[in-house]
N, C-alpha and C positions, 0 to 999 in steps of 0.2 A: 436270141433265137426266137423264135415265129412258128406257131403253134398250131395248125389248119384241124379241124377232123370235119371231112365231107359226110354230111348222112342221109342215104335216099332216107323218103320219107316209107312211111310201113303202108303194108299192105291196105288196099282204097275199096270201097265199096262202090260195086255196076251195078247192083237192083233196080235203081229210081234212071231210068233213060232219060227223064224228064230235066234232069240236073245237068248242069252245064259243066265240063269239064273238070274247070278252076275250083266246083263247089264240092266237086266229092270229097268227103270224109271217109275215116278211116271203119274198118271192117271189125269184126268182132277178132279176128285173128292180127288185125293190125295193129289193135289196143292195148293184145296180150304182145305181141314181139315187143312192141314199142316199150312199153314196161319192164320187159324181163331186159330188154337191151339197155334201159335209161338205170337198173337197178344196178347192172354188175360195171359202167362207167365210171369210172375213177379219176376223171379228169376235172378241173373245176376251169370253166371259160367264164373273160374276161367280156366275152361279146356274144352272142345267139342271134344270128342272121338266117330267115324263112325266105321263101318263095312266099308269094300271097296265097297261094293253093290252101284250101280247106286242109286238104290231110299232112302239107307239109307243117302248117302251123301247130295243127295237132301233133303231129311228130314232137315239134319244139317244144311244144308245150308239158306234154308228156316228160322230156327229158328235163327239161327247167323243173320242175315239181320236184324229181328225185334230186336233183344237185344241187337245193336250195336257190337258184337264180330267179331274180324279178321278173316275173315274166309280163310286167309291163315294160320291160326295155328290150324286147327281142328285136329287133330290127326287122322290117320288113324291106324284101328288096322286087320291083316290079321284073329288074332283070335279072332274074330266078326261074321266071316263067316262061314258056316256050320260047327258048333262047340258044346261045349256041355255046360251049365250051369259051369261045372267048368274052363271052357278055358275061360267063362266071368270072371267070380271071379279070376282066375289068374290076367288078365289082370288090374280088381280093384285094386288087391293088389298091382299090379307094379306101382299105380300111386304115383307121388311123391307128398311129403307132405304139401311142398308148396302152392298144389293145393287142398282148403277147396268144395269148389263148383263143381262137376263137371256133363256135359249130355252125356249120353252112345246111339247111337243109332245102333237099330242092330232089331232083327227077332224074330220073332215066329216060334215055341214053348217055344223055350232059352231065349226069357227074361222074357216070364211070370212064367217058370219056376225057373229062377235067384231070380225075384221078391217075388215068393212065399216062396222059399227058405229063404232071407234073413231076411224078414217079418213076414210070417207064419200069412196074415194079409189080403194078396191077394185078394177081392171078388170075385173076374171072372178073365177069362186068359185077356190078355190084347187084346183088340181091335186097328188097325190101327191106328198109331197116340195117340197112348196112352200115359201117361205120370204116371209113381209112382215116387212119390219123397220118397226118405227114408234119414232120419237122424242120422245119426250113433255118440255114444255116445264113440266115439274116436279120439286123432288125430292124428291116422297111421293107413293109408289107408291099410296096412298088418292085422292090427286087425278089419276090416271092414266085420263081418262076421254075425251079426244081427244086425237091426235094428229097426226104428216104422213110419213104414208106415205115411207121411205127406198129401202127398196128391196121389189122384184116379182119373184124369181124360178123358175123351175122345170125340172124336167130337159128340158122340150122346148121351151125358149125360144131 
C-alpha cells in the first residue's frame, strides 16, 4: 500500500510587493499553523517532496523538524509550481517505489484539485496548511490514481 499526504503550504506573507511570487515566505500566522499542524502529525514519510516556493519549503521544513526527517533530502520538485493537477500526478507517479510514505507540499487550487481528483472524497478545497492523507491500495506509485481519503485536516478544524 502507498501512502500520499498532500499539504498546501501555510499561510504566505503580501507585505513586500517587491518579492516575486515564488519568494514569498510564510507569515507570522503561517509559522504558528504550520507548527501546531507539523506537532499533532503522526505519520513518519519515507520521502518529503516541495514545490520550490519559499513558503512551501517552509512548509516542509517545518514539518521535517517535528518528525525527525533530513531535511537535507526533501526533494524538490520544479513541477510543484504553477502547474496543473496533472503535472502533480505526473510527478506521484515518478516516485520510486521504495518509497511507501510520502508528503507533497505545493498550492492552491492544484492540490485541492489533485485531492479531489484522486478521492472524489474532498469536503472543501483545502485551507492553508491542510493536510489530506490518502491511501492507495497499490504498490506502484505509477498505478496511484484513486484512492480513500484517511484523513482531513486543518488549522481551524
Amino acid at each position: 500500500m502507498k501512502q500520499l499526504f498532500l499539504i498546501r503550504h501555510a499561510k504566505s506573507d503580501w507585505t513586500n510587493p517587491e518579492l516575486k511570487d515564488i519568494e514569498r515566505y510564510l507569515n507570522e500566522r503561517g509559522y504558528s499553523n504550520a507548527n501546531m499542524m507539523a506537532a499533532k502529525f503522526n505519520h513518519k514519510p519515507d520521502l518529503i517532496i516541495s514545490s520550490p516556493a519559499i513558503r512551501a519549503i517552509s512548509s516542509a521544513l517545518i514539518f521535517a523538524r517535528h518528525i525527525n526527517y533530513n531535511p537535507n533530502t526533501i526533494a524538490i520538485k520544479q513541477e510543484l509550481y504553477e502547474s496543473s493537477a496533472k503535472e502533480y500526478l505526473s510527478v506521484i507517479n515518478a516516485i520510486d517505489n521504495n518509497f511507501n510514505t510520502v508528503l507533497l507540499f505545493a498550492h492552491n487550487p492544484t492540490i485541492s484539485d489533485l485531492a479531489q481528483q484522486l478521492t472524489q472524497a474532498l469536503p472543501m478545497e483545502m485551507p492553508t496548511c491542510a493536510i489530506a492523507g490518502i491511501n492507495f491500495d497499490t504498490n506502484d506509485w505509477k498505478k496511484a490514481k484513486t484512492g480513500e481519503l484517511i484523513l482531513f485536516d486543518y488549522p481551524k478544524k
